[in-house]
N, CA and C of each residue as an Amber inpcrd file, in Angstrom:
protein
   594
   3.6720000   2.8890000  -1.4180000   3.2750000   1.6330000  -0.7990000
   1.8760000   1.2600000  -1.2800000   1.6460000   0.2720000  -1.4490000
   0.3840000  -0.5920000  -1.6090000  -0.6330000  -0.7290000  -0.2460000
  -1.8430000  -1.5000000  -0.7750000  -2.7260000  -1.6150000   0.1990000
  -2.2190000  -2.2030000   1.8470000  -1.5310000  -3.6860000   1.1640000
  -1.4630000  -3.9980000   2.5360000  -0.7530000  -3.2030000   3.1290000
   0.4990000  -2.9170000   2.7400000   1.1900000  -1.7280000   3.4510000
   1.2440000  -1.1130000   4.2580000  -0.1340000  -0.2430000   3.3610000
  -1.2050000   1.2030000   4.1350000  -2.0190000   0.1560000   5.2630000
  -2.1420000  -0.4620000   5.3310000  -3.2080000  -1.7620000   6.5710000
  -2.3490000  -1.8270000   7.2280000  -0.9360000  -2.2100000   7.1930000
  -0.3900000  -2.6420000   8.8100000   0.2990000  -1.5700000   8.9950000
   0.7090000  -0.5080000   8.6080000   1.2960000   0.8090000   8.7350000
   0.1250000   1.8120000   9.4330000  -1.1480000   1.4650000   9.7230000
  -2.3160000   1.8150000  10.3310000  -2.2980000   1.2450000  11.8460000
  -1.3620000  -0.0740000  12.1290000  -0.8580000   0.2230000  13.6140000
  -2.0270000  -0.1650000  14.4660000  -2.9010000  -1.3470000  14.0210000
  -4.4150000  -1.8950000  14.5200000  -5.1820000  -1.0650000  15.0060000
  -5.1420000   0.4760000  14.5880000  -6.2720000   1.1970000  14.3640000
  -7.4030000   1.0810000  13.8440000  -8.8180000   1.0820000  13.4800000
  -9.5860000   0.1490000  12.6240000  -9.8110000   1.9120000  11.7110000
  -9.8350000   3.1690000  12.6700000 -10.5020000   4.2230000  11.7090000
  -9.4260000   4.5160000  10.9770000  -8.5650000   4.6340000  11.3380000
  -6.7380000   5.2230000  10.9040000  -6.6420000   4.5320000   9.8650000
  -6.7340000   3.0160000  10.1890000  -6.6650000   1.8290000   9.0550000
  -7.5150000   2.4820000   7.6300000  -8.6260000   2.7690000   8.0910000
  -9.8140000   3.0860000   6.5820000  -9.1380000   4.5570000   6.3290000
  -9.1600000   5.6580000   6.7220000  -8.7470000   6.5410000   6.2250000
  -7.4020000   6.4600000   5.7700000  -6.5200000   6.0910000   5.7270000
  -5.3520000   5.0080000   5.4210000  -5.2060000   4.8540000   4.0450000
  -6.6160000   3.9030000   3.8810000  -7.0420000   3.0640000   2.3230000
  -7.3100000   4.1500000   1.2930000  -8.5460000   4.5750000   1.8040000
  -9.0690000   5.3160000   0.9980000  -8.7140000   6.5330000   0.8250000
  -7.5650000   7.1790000   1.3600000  -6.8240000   8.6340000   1.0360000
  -6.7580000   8.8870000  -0.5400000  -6.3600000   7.7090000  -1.1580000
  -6.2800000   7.9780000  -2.9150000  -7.7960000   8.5240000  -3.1700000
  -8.4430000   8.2730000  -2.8740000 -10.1720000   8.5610000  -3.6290000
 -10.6380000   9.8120000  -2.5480000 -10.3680000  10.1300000  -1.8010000
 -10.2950000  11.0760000  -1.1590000  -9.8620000  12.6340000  -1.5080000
 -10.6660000  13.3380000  -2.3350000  -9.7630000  14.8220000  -2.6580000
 -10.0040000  15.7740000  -2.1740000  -9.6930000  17.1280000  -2.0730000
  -9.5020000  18.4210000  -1.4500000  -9.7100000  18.2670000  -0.2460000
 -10.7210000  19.3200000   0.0430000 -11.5430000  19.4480000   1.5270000
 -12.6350000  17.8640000   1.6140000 -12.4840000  17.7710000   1.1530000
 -13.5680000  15.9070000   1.4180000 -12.7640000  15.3390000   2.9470000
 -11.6210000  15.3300000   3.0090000 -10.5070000  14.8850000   4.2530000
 -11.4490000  15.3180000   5.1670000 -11.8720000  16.7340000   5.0890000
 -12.0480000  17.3350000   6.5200000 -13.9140000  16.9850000   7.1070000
 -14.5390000  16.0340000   6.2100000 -15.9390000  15.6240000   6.5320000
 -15.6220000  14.5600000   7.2240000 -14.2670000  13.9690000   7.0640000
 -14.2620000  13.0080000   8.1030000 -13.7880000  12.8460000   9.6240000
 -13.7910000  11.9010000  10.5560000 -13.8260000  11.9760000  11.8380000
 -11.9540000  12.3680000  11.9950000 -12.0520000  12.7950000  13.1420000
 -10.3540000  13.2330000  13.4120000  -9.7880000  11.7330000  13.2460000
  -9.8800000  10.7230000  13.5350000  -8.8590000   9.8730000  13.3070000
  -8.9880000   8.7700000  12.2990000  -9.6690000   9.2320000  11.2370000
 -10.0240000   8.6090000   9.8230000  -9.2110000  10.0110000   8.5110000
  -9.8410000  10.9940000   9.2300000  -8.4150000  12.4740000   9.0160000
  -7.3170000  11.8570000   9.1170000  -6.8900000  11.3250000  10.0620000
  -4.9270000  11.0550000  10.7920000  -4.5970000   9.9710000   9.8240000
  -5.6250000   9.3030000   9.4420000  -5.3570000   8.2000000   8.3270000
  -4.9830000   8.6050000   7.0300000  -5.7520000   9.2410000   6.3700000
  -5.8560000   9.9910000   5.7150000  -4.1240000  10.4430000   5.5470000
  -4.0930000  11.6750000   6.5110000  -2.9430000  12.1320000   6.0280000
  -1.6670000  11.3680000   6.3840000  -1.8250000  10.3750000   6.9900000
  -0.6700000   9.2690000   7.0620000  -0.4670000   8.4550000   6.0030000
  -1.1180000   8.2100000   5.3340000  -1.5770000   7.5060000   4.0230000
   0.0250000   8.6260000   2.8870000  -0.5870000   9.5490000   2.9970000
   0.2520000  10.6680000   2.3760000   1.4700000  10.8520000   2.6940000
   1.5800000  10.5640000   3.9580000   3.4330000  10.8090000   4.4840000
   4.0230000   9.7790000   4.0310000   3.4010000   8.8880000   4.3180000
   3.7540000   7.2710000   4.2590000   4.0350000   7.0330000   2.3030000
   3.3080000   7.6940000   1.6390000   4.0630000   8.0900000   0.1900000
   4.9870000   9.0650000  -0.2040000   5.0360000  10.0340000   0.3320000
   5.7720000  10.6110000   0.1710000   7.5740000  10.4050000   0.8680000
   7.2100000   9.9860000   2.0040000   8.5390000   9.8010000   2.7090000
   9.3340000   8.0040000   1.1400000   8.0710000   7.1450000   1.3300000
   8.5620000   6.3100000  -0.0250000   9.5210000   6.3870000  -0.5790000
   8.9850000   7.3950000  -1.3050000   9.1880000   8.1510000  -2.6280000
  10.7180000   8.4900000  -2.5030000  10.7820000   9.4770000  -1.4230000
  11.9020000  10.1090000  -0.9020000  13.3290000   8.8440000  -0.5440000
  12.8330000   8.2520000  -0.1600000  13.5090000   7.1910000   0.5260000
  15.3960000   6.9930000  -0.6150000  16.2200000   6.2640000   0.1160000
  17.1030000   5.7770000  -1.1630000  17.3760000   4.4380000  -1.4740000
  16.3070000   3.6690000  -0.2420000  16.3110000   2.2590000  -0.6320000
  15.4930000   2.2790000  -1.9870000  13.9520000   2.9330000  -1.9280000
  13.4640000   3.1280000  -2.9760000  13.6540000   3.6020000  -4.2610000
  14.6990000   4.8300000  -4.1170000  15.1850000   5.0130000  -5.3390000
  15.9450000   3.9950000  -6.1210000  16.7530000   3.3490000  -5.5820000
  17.5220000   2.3250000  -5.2570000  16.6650000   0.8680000  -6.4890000
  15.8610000   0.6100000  -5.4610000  14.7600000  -0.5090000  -6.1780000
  13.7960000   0.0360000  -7.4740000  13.9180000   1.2560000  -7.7900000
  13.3470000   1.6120000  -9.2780000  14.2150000   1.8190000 -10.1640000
  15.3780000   1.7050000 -10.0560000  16.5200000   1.2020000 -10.7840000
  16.6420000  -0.0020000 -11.3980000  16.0080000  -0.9640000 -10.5930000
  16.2650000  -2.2260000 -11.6050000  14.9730000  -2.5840000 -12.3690000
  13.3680000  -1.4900000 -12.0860000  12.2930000  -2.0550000 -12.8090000
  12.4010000  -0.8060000 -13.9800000  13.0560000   0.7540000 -13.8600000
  12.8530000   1.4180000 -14.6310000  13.1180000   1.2560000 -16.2980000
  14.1550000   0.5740000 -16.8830000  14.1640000  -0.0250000 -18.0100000
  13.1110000  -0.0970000 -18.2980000  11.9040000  -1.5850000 -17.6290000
  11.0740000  -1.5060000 -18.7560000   9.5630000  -1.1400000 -17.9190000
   9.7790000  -0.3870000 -16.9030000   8.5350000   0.3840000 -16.2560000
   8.5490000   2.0380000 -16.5260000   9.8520000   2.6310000 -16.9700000
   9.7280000   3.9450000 -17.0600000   9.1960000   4.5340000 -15.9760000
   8.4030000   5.7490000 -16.2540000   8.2850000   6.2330000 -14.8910000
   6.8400000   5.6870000 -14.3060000   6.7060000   4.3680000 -14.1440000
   5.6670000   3.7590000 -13.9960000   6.5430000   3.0070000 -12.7810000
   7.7910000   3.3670000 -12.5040000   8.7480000   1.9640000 -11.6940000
   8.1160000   2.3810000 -10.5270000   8.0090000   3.5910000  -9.9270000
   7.5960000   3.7180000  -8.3190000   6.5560000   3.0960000  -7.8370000
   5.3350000   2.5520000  -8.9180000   4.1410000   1.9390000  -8.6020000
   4.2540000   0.6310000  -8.7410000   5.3760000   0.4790000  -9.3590000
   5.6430000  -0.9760000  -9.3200000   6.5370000  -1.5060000  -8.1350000
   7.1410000  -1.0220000  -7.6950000   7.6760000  -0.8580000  -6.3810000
   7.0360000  -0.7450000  -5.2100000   5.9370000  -0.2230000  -5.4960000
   4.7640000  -0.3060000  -4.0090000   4.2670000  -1.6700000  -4.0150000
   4.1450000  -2.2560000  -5.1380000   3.5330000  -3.5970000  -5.7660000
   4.5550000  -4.8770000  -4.8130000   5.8680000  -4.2410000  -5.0540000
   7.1330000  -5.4530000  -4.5910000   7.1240000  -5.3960000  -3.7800000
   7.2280000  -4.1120000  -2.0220000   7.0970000  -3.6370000  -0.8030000
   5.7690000  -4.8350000  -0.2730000   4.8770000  -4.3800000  -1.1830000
   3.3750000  -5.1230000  -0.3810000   4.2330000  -6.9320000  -0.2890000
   4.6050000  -7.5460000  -1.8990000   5.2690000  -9.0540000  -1.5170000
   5.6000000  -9.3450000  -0.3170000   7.0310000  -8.4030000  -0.3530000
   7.8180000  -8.7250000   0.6450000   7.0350000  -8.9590000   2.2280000
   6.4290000  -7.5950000   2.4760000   5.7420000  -7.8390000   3.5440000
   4.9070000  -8.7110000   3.7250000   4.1790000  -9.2140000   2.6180000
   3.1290000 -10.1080000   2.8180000   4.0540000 -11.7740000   2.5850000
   5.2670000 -11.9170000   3.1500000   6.0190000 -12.8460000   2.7810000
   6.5220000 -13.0000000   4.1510000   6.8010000 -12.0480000   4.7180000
   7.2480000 -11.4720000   6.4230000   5.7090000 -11.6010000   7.0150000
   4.7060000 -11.2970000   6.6740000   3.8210000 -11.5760000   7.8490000
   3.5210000 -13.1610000   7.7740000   3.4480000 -13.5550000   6.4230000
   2.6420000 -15.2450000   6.2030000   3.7320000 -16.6480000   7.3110000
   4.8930000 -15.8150000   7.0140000   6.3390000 -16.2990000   7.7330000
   6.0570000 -16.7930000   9.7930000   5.3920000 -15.2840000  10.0670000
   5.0080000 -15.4270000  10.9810000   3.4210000 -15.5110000  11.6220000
   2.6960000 -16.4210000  10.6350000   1.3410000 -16.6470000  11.0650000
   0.4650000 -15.6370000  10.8620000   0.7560000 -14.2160000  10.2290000
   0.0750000 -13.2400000  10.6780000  -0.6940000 -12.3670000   9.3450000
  -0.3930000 -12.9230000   8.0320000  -0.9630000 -12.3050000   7.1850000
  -2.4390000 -12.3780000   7.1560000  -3.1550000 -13.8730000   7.1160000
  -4.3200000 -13.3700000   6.7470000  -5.0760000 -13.0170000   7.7650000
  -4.2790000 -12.6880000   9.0250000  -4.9510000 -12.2390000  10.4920000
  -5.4330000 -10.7580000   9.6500000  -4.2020000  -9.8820000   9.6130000
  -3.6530000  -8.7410000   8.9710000  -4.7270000  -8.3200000   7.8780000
  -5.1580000  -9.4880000   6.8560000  -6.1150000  -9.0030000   5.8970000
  -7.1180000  -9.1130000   6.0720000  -8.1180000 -10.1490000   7.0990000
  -9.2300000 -10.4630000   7.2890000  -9.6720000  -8.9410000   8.6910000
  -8.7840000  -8.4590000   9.4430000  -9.1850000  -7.3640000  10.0080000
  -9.1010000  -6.1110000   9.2950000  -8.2710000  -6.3670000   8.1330000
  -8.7280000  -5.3710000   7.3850000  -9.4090000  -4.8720000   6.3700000
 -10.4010000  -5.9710000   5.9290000 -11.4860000  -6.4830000   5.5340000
 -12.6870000  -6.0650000   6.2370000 -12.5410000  -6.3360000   7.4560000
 -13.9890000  -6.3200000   8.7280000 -13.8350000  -4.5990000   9.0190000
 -12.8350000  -3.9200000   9.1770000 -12.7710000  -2.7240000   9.2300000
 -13.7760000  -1.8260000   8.3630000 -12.9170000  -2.2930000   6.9610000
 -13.8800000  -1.5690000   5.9030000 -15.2490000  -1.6890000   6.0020000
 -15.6340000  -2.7260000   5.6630000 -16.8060000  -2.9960000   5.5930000
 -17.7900000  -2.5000000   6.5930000 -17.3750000  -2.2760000   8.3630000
 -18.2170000  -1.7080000   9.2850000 -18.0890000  -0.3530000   8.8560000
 -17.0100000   0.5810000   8.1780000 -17.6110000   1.6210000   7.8030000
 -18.0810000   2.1830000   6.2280000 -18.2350000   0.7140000   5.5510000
 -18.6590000   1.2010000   4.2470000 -19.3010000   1.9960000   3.7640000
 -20.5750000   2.6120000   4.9500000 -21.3260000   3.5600000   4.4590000
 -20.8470000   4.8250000   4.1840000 -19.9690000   4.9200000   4.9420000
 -18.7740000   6.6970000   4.7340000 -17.2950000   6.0400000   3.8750000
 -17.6550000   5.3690000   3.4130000 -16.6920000   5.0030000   2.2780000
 -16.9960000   5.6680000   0.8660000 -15.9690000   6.6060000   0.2480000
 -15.9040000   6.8570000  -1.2090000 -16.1150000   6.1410000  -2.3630000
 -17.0670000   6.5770000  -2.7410000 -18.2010000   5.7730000  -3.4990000
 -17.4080000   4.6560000  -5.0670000 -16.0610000   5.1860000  -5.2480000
 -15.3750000   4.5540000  -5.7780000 -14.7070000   3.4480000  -5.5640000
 -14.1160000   3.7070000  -4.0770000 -13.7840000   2.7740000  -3.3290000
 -14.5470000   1.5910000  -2.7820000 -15.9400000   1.9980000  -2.7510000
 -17.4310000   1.2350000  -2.5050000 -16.8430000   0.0300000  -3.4120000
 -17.2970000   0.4660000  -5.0460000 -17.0850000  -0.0280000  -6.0760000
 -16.0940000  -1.3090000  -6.0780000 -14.8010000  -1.2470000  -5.7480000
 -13.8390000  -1.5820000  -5.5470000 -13.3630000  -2.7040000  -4.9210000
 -14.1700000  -2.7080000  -3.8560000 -13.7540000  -3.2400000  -2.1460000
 -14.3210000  -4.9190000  -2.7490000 -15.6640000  -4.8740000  -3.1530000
 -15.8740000  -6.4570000  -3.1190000 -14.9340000  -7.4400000  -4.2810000
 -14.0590000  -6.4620000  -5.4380000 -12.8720000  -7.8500000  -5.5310000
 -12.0730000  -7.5740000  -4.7250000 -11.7090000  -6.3920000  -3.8500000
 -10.4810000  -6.4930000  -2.6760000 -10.9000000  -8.1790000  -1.9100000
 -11.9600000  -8.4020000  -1.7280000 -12.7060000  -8.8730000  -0.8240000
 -12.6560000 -10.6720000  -1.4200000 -13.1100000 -10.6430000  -2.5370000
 -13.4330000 -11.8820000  -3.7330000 -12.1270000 -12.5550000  -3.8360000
 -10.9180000 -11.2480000  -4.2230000  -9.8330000 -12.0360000  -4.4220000
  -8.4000000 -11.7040000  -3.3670000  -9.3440000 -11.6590000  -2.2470000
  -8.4190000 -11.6720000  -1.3040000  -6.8490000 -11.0600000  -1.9100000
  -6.6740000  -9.9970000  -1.8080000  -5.7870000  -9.0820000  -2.6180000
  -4.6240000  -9.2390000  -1.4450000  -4.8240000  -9.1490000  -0.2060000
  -4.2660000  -8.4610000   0.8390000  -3.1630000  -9.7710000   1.5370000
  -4.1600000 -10.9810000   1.0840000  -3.6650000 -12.3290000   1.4510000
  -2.6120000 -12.6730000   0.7630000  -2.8690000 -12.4050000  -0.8730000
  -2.6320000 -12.9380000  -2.0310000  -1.2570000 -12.6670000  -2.6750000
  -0.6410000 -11.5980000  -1.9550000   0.5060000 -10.7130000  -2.1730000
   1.1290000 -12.0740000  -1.8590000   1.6210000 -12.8700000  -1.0500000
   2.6420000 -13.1340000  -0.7160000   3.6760000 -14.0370000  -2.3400000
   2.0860000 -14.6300000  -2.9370000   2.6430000 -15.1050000  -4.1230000
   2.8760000 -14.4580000  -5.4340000   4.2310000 -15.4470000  -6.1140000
   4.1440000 -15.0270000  -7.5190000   2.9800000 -14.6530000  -8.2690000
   2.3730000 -15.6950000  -8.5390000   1.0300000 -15.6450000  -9.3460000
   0.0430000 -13.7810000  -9.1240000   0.1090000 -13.8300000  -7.7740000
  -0.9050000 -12.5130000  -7.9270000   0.0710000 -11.4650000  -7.8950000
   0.9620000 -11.5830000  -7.5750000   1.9030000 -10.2830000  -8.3010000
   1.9670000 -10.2140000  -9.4540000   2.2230000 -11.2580000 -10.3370000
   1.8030000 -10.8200000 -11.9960000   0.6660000 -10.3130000 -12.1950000
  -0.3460000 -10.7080000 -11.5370000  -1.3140000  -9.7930000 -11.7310000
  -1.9930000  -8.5390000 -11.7310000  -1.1750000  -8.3540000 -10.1510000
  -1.0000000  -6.8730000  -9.7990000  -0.0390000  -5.9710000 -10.8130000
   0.8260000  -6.9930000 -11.2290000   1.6800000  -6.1780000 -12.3580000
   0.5130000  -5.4940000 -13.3900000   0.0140000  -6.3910000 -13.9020000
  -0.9660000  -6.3620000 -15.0000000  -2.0360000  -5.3300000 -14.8030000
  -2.5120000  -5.3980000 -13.2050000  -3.1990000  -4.2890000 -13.1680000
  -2.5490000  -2.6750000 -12.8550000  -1.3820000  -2.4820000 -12.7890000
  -0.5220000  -1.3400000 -12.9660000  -0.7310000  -0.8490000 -14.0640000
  -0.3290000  -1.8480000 -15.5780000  -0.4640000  -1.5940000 -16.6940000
  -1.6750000  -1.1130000 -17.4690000  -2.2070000  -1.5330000 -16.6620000
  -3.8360000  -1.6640000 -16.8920000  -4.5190000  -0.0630000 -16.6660000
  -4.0820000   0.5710000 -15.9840000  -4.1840000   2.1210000 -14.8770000
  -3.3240000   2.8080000 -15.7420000  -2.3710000   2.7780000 -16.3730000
  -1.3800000   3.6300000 -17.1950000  -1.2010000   3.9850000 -17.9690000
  -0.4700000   5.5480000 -18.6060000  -1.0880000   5.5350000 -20.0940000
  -0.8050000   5.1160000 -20.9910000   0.7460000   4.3880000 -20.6630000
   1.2550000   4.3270000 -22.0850000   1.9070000   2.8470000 -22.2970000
   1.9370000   2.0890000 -21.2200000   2.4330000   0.6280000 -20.5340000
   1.2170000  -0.3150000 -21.6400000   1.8730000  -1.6960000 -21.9140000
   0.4740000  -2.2030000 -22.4120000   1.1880000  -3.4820000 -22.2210000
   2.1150000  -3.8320000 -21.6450000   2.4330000  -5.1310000 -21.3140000
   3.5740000  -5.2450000 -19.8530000   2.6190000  -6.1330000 -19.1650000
   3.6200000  -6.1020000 -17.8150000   4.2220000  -7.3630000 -17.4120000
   4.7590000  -8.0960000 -18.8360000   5.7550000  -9.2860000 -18.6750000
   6.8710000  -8.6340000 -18.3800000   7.4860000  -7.2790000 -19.0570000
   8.8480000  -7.0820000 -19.1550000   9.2500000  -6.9090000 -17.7690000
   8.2590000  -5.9070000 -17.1600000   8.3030000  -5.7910000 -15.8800000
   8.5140000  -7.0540000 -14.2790000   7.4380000  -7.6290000 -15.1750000
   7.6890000  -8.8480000 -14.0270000   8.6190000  -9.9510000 -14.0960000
   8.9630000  -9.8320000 -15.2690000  10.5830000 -10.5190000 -15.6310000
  11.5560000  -9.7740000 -14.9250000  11.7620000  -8.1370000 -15.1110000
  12.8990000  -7.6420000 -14.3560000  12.5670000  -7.6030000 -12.8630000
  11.1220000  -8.1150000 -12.0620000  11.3040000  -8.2340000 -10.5290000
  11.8140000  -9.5600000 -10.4370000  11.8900000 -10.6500000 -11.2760000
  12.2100000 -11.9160000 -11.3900000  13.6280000 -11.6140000 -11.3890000
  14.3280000 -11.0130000 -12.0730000  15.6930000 -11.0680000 -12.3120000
  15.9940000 -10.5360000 -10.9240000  15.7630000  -9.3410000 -10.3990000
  16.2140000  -8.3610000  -9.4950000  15.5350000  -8.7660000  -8.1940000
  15.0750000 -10.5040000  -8.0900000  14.3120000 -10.3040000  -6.9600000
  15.3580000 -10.4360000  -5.4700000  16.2730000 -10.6970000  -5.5360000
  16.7910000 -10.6270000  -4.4370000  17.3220000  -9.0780000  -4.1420000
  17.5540000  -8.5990000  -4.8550000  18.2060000  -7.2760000  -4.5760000
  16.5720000  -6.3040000  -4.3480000  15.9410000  -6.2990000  -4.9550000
  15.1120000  -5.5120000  -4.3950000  14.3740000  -5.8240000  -3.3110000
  14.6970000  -7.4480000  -2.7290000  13.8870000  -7.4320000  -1.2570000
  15.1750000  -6.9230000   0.0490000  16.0470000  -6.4710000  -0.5930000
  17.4930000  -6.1800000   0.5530000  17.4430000  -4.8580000   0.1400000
  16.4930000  -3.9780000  -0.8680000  16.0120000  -2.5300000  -0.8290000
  14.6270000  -2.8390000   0.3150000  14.0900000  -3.5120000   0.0900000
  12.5630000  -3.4500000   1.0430000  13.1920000  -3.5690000   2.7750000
  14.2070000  -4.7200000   2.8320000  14.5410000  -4.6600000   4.4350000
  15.7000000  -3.7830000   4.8520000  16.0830000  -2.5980000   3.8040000
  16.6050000  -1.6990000   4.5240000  15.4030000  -0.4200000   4.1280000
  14.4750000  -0.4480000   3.9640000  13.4200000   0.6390000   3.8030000
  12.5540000   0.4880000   4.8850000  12.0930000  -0.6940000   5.0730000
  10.7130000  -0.7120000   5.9180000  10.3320000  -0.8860000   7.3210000
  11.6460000  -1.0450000   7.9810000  11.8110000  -0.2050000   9.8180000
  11.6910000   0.8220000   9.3850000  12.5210000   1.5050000   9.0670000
  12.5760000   2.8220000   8.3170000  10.8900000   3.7410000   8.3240000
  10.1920000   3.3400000   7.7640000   9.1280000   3.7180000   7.3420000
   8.3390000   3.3200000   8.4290000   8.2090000   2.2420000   9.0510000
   7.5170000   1.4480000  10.2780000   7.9240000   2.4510000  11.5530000
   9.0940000   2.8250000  11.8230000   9.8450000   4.1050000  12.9190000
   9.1080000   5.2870000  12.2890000   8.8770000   5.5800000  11.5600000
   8.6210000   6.6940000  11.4510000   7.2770000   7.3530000  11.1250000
   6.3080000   6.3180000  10.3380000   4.7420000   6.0260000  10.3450000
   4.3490000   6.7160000  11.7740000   4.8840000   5.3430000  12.7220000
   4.1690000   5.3280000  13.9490000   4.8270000   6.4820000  14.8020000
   5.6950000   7.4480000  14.3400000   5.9130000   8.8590000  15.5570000
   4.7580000   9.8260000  14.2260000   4.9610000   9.7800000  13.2780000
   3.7350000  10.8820000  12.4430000   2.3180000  10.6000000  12.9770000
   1.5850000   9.1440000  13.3210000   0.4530000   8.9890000  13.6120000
   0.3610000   9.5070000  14.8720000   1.5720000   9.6490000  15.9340000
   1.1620000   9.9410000  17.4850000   0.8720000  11.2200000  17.4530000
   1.7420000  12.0500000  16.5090000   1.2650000  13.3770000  16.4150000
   0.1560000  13.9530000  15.7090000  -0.2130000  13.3050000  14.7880000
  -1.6360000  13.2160000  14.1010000  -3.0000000  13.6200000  15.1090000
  -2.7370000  11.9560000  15.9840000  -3.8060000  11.8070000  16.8250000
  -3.8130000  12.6680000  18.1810000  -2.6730000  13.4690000  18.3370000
  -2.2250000  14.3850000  19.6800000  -2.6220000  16.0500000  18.8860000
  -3.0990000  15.9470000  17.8430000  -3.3510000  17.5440000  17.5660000
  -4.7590000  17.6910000  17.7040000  -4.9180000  19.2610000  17.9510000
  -6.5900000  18.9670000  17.9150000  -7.4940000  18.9070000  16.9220000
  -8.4540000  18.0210000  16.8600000  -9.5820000  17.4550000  15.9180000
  -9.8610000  19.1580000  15.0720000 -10.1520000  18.5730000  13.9500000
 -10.3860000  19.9260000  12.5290000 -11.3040000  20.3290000  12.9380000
């Protein structure tokens, strides 16, 4: 899953939410300098990929980008998940609620933010990334920046042609995946936040 994803799969937590984000830039024991429920983020961030991954809607939907994503399709698939959702919240009034609190989040704890992620945050911020999903236009882009991160990818038309072709079928992989993941996020976070602090 993608950013926004990891933001409303955080369940209007604001610390859960940041440890959430920043789990990728986050390595080894670094998890455990942070507060217990920026921790719960953290490792929810992780279930919440891995269960993905696992999934067979998902396997399912890297079937029609793997042709010309190779094994680059699963990240391109977190890319299509974020659309959809950000197509389902705009639907119901609620996306740029969704991105502008998760915007204000970060930023009140930027100072214990990973210094990469520091880096990062003001085009999250510039080009409203979180908003921006719902359209074509910045999904090609996001395509582009997949390609961009990878080693061996150097063009992400082919790719965004085959979400063009496959776009209905892979949003009927996203709405049988993402209760799914939404049920099951929110029983991993209760137990997260019900164990005792590291």
């Amino acid at each position: 899953m993608n950013y926004l994803a990891h933001a409303y799969l955080s369940f209007g937590m604001a610390d859960v939410l940041v440890g959430n984000l920043i789990s990728d830039f986050v390595k080894g024991k670094q998890q455990y300098t942070y507060s217990h429920r920026i921790w719960c983020g953290i490792r929810l961030h992780r279930f919440i990929d891995t269960y993905t991954d696992a999934h067979e809607a998902t396997k399912q939907a890297k079937t029609y980008l793997q042709p010309s994503a190779g094994r680059y399709a699963g990240a391109f698939v977190d890319v299509v998940y974020d659309h959809f959702l950000a197509q389902h919240l705009a639907a119901n009034n609620q996306l740029q609620t969704t991105a502008t609190y998760c915007y204000q989040s970060l930023l009140l704890q930027q100072p214990i933010l990973p210094e990469r992620f520091v880096l990062m945050l003001p085009h999250m911020l510039r080009h409203n990334w979180l908003g921006n999903y719902q359209h074509l236009w910045a999904m090609e882009k996001s395509f582009g920046g997949v390609v961009h991160r990878s080693n061996y990818l150097t063009d992400a038309s082919p790719v965004y042609a085959a979400f063009i072709t496959h776009y209905d079928a892979l949003k009927t992989c996203y709405q049988a995946f993402f209760p799914m993941v939404n049920k099951t996020a929110a029983s991993f976070l209760v137990d997260c936040l019900a164990m005792q602090p590291h």
